[in-house]
Structures are given as structure tokens and as C-alpha cells.
N, C-alpha and C positions, 0 to 999 in steps of 0.2 A: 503410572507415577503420580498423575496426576491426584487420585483415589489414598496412594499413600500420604503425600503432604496436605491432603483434607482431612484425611483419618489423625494424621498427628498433632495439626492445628486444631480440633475437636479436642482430644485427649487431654493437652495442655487446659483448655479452655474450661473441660470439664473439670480439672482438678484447681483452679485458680480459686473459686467461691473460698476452697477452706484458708487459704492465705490472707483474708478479706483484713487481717489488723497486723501490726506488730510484731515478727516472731517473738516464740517467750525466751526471755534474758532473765537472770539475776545479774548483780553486783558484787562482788566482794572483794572487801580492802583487808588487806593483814599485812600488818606493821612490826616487824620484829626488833625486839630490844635484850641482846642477851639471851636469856633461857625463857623467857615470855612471850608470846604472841597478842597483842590487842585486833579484835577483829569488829567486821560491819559485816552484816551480808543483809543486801535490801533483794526479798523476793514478794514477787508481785501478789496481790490478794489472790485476783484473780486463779494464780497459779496454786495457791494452795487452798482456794478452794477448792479447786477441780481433786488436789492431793487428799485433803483432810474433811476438806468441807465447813465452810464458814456460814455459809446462809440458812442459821439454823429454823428462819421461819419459812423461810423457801419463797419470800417475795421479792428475787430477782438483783437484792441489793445488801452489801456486806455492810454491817455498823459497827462503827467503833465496840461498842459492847459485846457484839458476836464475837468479834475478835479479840478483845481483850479476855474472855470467856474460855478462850482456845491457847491461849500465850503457853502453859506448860505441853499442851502437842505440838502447837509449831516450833517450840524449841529441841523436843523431844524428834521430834522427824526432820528438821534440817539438819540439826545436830549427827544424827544416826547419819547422815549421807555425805557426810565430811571427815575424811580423816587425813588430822595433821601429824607428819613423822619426822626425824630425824635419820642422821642414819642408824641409828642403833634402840631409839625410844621412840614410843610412842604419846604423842602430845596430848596432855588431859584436858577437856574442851567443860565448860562451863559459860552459858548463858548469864551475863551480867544485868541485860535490861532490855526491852522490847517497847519500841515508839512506831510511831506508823510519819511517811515522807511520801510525798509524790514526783513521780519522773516524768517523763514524757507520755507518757503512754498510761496514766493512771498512777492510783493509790498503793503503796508496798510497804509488807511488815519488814520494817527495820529491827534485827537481831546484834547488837552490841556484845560481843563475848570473848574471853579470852584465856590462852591456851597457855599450860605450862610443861615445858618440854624436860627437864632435867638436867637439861644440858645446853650451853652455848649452842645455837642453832646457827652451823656454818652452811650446809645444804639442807633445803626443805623440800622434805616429800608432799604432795596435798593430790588424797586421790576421792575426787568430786561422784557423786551417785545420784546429784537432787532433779527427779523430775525424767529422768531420761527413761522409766519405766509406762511413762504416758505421752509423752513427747518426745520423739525421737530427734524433733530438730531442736530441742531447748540448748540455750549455751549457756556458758556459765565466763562471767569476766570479770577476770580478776586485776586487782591492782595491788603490788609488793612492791613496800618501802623500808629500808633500812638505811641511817646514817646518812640520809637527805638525799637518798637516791630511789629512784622508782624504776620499775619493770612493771610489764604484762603477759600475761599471758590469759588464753580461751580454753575452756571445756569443753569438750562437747561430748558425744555418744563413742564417737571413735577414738578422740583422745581425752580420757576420763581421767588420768593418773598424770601429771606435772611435777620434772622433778625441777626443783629450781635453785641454781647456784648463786648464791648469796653474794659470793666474793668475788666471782667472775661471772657475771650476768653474760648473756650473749645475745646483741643487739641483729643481729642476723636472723637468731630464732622469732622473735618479736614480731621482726618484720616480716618471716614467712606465715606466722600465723595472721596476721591481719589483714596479707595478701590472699591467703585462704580465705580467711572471712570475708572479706571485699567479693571474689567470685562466688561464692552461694548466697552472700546477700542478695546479689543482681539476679542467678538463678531460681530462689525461693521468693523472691519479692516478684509477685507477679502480677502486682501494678506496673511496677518497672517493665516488667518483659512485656507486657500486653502493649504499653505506649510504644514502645520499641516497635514490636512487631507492626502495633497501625501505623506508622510511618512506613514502615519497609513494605506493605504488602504493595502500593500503588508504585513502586522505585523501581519495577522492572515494566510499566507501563507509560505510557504517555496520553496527555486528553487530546484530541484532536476532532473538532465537530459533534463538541459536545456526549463525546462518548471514547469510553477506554481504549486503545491501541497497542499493541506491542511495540517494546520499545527496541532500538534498532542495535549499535553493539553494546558488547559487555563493558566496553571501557565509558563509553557514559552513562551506562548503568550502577559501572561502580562508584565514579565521581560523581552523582546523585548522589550517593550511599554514603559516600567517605563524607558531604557535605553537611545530611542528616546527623552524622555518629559524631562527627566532631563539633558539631555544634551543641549537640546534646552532651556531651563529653566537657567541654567548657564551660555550659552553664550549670550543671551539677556541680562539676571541681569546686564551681568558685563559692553556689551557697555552700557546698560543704566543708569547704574552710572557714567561711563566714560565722557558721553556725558553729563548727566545733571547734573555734578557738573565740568561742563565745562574743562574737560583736554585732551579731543580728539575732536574734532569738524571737523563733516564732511560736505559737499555741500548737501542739502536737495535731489537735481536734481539725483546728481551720488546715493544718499542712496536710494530712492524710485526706481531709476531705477535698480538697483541692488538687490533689493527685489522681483522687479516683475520677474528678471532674475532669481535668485534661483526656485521662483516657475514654471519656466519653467523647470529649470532642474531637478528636484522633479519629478515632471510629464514624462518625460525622461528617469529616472531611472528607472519607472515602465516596462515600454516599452520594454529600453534596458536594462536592469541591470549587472553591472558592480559590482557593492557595494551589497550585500546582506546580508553579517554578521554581517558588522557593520556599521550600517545604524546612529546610533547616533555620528558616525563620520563626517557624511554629517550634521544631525542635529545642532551640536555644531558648525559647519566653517560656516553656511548659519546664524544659529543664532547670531552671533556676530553682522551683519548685520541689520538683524531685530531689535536690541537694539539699534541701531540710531534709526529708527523708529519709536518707542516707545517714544523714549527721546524727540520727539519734542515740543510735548503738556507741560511737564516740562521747557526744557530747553527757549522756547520759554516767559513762564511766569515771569521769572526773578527773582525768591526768593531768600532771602538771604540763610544763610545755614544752621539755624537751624531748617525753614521752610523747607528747601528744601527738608532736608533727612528725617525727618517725611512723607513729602508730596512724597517722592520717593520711601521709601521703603512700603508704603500703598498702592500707584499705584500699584508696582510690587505684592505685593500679591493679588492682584485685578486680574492683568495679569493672575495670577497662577489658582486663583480661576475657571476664567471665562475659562484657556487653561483644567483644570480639569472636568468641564461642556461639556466641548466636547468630551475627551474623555473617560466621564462615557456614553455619550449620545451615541457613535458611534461604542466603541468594541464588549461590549457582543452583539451586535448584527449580527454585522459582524461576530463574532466567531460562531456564530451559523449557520449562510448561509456561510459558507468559504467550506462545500463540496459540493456547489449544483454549477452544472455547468454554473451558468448563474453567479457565484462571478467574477472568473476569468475573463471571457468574459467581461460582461455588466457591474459590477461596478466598477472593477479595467482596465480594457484595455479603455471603454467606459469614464467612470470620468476622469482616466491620460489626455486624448484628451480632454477632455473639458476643466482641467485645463490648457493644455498647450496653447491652441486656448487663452481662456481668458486671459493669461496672457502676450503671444505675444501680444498683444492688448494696454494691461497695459504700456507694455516695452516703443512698440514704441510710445503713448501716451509720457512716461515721457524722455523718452532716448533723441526724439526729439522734444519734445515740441507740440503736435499734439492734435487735439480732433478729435477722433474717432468716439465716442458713443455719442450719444443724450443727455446723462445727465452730 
């Protein structure tokens, strides 16, 4: 057993590198008025260059020029990967104008265009294609307003096609998608789970004479655990309302970098530990951090605010869900190999180094601006 929960803490570990930034997101706003659609869709350079290819001198970096140079393809290929319907017509999509905006996460060609249906548009069909044929985890986030009211709803690979009822929006649907969103963000974000897991690997141990110990029942094993998660749990919640009802705002560069730095020091702590009792002391100071993090995929889509805190606090419980899935997945088992002499050694001294390895990686990735890893 002990062989499998090293073999699956590797696996994880091994595939973290390609997670090193941001998942890719677009944006899109469509606005209906009658038989008309006004639309934005901001997708990222980055992303279409990987699509189309912007860097036409191949020195590493996109220029306004490249890109302005490319305006009839990138209208021409987002265009193609969007179709907006009625129930009975098909909406004529025409690109109005092309600006470039920065989000969180870098520079994105902003697409202004808009759609003419033929008809009063009571229910809209909108079946999304952009990106999902290179990026299996790209989403797509959209934002619909009519007659001073806002909806949302996510794209993604699995659900590509959103039918969405104009006259009777359902606030339920909303919230299950950004309850789904909230659980794979904390899954696919694997900063997030790396910090997590360096906290939990030492929480079925105890230090005692300067060296690792097993620790004795599960019930203060668990309230260790509960003590970590709900601290970290707290102090994310709260930047991530902070942030996404916009009253603290951080620089993307310095939050990501700052993230990938906690989980080096996570990884550190095992090694060296300083802190042993009260470990949701470090959880709570690193997690405040993390709640930038989190907040960009919100703060980034621009809702107004009775969407937003629907669409915020269903994230967060998503976050919870998906941080509760890890650690149903990883205690009792760990609890159960915590006296065989290979815990200490191989999953806890051996994982610590591989989180720290990966996330020095990560740092200097973001800290300086570098691509490191192949993906």
C-alpha cells in the first residue's frame, strides 16, 4: 500500500509542471436587444497564438503589429467556433471591431461583433467550439444581459452547446455550474493541491525528539486536519470575496508568484519544521494568498453584483467540495501507512522534494517571466 500512495503522489507530481500558469479562459458578453445581439469575446494572445499563430518573427513575443496583421483570421476563426441560434434561425455573426485589453493573466484580443437573428430572440441557443480541439481544459465564460438583468453560464469540452432562456433564467443552473467550476478549479489548479497536500502529509505524524513519529488516534489526526482545511478554507473565502467584489486587487504576476513561493515553503516545513502545532497557522497566512488565486476566473468576468455573489459563493463551495475530495482521498490512507517506515522516508521526505523541486520551477517561471517546461 505503501508503494501505491508513492506511486500516485509521483503521478500527480509528475503531471503538475504542465499546470505551471493560469487555465486558458475566454470571455464573452452578449447583450440582447430584440432581434440583435451586441457581443465582446476577449481571448487571450497567447491562446491564439498557439490557434493561428501570432509570432510571426518567432522571437518569443506577440506585437501589436503581428496582431493587428492577423485581425481578419482571428475574426475569421473565433467567429467559425461560435454559433448563435434561435429557435428556429440562425444568428448572422459579423465582427464590428478588434482592440487588444489585459486581464489578469496577460494581454487578449478583444473581438466586438454583433449578431442579427431575424427574430425577437426569446430563447438563445450559443454552441461554443473555441480552442477545445488543443485544450481540452479551456472554458469559455460567458456573461448575458437583457433588460438589466445578467446570467452566466461556462463552456467547456463536455458542455459545449448552452441553451439559455431569456425569460426565465434559472438561478439554480448558475449556481451548479460554478459549483462545478469551483471543484476542478481546486483539482486542476495544482499549486492549490500541492499546498494542500504539503500540509496533510506531516498530519498523520507527530515530531517528538527531533524526529517524525506516528501519530496516535485517528480522531486527533483528524482534528489536525479539520484545523489545517478550515483555516485554509477561511482565509481563501475571504481574499476571494475581497478580490472578486473588487475591494482589494492584487498584480496577477506578484499573486501567482507568491503562491508558487508558499508551496515551496510548505515543502520546507516538512524537511525543516519550525511550526508543528499549529500548522493551520501557516494554512490560514499562505491561504489568504491563494484567495487571489482563485478570484481571477470571477474577478476577471466582470459581473454585476447580484450575479456575482450567487456566482461567488457557489464557486467557493465548489472550491470546498473538490478541497474535501482530497482530503477524503488521501488521510485514511495515509493514517494507515503513518507506522511503516517507508511513510516518513519516501512519502513525506521524498514528496516534500518534489514539491519543492516543482514549485521552484513554478516561482521562477512566474517571478520572472520564463518558460521553463515544454508545455
Amino acid at each position: 500500500m505503501t508503494i501505491r500512495l508513492v506511486l500516485a503522489l509521483w503521478m500527480l507530481l509528475a503531471a503538475a509542471p504542465a499546470w505551471a500558469h493560469k487555465p486558458s479562459d475566454s470571455y464573452l458578453t452578449l447583450a440582447v436587444s430584440d432581434t440583435h445581439i451586441e457581443g465582446q469575446w476577449d481571448i487571450a494572445l497567447r491562446d491564439l497564438d498557439d490557434a493561428i499563430g501570432l509570432d510571426d518573427d518567432g522571437n518569443g513575443e506577440i506585437a501589436w503589429g503581428e496582431v493587428r496583421r492577423k485581425h481578419a483570421e482571428i475574426g475569421t476563426y473565433a467567429l467559425s467556433r461560435l454559433t448563435l441560434s434561435t429557435d428556429t434561425h440562425v444568428c448572422k455573426t459579423q465582427v464590428l471591431e478588434q482592440l487588444i485589453d489585459s486581464h489578469t493573466d496577460g494581454a487578449y484580443s478583444v473581438l466586438r461583433f454583433r449578431a442579427d437573428c431575424d427574430e425577437t430572440v426569446q430563447q438563445l441557443h450559443a454552441n461554443y467550439r473555441l480552442l477545445f480541439d488543443i485544450d481540452a481544459q479551456h472554458k469559455g465564460l460567458l456573461r448575458l444581459t437583457q433588460n438589466g438583468q445578467t446570467s452566466t453560464a461556462i463552456f467547456s469540452q463536455d458542455t459545449p452547446t448552452q441553451e439559455l432562456a431569456l425569460t426565465d433564467r434559472s438561478r439554480w443552473m448558475q449556481s451548479r455550474q460554478f459549483i462545478h467550476e469551483g471543484i476542478w478549479h481546486i483539482w486542476l489548479g495544482f499549486d492549490h493541491v500541492l499546498f494542500l497536500l504539503a500540509l496533510l502529509l506531516p498530519a498523520v505524524l507527530v515530531r517528538m525528539d527531533d524526529r517524525w513519529q506516528a501519530a496516535g488516534e485517528f480522531s486527533s489526526v483528524c482534528w489536525n486536519v479539520v484545523s489545517i482545511v478550515t483555516a485554509f478554507t477561511l482565509a481563501h473565502s475571504l481574499t476571494l470575496s475581497l478580490a472578486a467584489l473588487d475591494v482589494v486587487h492584487l498584480p496577477s504576476r506578484l499573486v501567482e508568484s507568491t503562491i508558487a513561493a508558499s508551496v515551496v515553503l510548505a515543502g520546507l516545513g516538512n524537511l525543516y519544521p519550525m511550526i508543528t502545532s499549529r500548522r493551520w497557522m501557516v494554512a490560514f497566512g499562505f491561504g489568504l494568498i491563494h484567495g487571489f488565486g482563485f478570484a481571477a476566473v470571477l474577478t476577471d468576468l466582470g459581473l454585476p453584483h447580484d450575479s456575482l455573489l450567487l456566482s461567488l459563493v457557489s464557486f467557493n463551495v465548489g472550491v470546498e467540495l473538490g478541497q474535501l475530495a482530497i482530503v477524503m482521498a488521501f488521510l485514511p490512507l495515509a493514517y494507515l501507512l503513518r507506522r511503516s517506515w517507508s511513510y516518513p522516508r519516501l512519502v513525506l521526505t521524498g514528496g516534500s522534494l518534489a514539491v519543492i523541486a516543482i514549485a521552484l520551477v513554478w516561482f521562477t517561471e512566474r517571478a520572472f517571466d520564463l518558460k521553463l517546461t515544454p508545455l
